[in-house]
C-alpha positions as CSV (number, residue, x, y, z in Angstrom):
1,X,-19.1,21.6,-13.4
2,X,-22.1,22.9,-15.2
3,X,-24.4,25.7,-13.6
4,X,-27.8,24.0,-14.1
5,X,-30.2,26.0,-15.9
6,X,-33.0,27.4,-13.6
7,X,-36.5,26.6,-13.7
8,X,-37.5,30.4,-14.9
9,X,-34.6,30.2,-17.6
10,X,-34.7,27.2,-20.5
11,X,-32.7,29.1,-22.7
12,X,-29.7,26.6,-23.8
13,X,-26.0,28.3,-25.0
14,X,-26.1,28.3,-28.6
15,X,-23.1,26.6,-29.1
16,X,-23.4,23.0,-29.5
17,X,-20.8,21.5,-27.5
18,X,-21.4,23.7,-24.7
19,X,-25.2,22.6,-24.9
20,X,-24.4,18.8,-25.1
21,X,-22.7,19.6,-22.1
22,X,-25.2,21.7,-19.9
23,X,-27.6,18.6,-20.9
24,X,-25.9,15.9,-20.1
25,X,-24.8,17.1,-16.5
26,X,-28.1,17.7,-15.9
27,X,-29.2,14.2,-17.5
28,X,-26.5,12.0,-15.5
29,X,-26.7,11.3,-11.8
30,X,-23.5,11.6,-9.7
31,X,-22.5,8.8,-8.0
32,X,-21.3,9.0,-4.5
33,X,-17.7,7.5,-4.0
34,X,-17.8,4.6,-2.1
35,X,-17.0,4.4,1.5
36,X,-13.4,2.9,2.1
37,X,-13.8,-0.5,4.0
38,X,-12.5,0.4,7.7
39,X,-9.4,-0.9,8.7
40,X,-8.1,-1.8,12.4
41,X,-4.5,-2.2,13.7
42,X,-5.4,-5.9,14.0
43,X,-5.6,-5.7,9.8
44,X,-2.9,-4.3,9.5
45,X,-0.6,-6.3,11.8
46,X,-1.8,-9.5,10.1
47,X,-1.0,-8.2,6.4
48,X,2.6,-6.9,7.7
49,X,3.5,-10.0,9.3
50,X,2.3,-11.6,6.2
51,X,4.7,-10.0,4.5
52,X,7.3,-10.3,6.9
53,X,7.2,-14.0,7.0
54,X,7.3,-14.2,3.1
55,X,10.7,-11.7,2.8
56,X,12.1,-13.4,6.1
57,X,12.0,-17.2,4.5
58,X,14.1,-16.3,1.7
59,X,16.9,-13.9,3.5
60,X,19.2,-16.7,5.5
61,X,19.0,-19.1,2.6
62,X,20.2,-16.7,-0.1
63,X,22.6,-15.1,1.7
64,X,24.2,-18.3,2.7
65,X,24.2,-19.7,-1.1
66,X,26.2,-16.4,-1.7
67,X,28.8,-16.6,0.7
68,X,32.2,-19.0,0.7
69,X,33.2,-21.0,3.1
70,X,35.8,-19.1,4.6
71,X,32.8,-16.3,5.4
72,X,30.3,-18.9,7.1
73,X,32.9,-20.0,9.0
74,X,33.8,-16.4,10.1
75,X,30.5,-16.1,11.1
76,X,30.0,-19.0,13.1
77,X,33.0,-18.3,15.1
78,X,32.2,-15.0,16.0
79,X,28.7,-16.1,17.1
80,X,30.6,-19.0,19.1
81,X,32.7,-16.4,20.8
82,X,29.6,-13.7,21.7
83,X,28.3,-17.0,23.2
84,X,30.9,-18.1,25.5
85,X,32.2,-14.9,26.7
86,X,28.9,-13.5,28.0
87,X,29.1,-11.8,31.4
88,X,26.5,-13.4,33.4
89,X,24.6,-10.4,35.5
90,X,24.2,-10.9,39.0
């Protein structure tokens, strides 16, 4: 950035660009970056549940349409058998 000329010194550089320059910093306000909005766990939970839900819709569905029979099958047995042979804890 531009050294602003002082108050005792109004001497501008003689080259054009670099006095276009010197004047506009000193013409043109800087703004201040706005303050990011504050964000709690709460937010965020609710935004990745959000997207949780939208991913989790779609999964079963499509990986059933891509499977045969013979592999939904396999997989329903299996989950048949972890079912029925559980230990039961005493």
């Amino acid at each position: 950035m531009a050294k602003p000329i002082s108050r005792k010194s109004k001497k501008l550089p003689s080259d054009p660009n670099q006095r276009m320059h010197v004047l506009a910093s000193q013409l043109t306000p800087v703004a201040e970056a706005p303050k990011p909005p504050d964000v709690t766990q709460d937010d965020i939970r609710r935004v990745m549940s959000a997207l949780g839900k939208r991913g989790g819709q779609k999964g079963g569905k499509a990986r059933m349409q891509k499977m045969t029979q013979k592999q939904r099958s396999d997989i329903a047995f299996k989950a048949a058998q972890a079912r029925w042979t559980k230990v039961e804890k005493a």
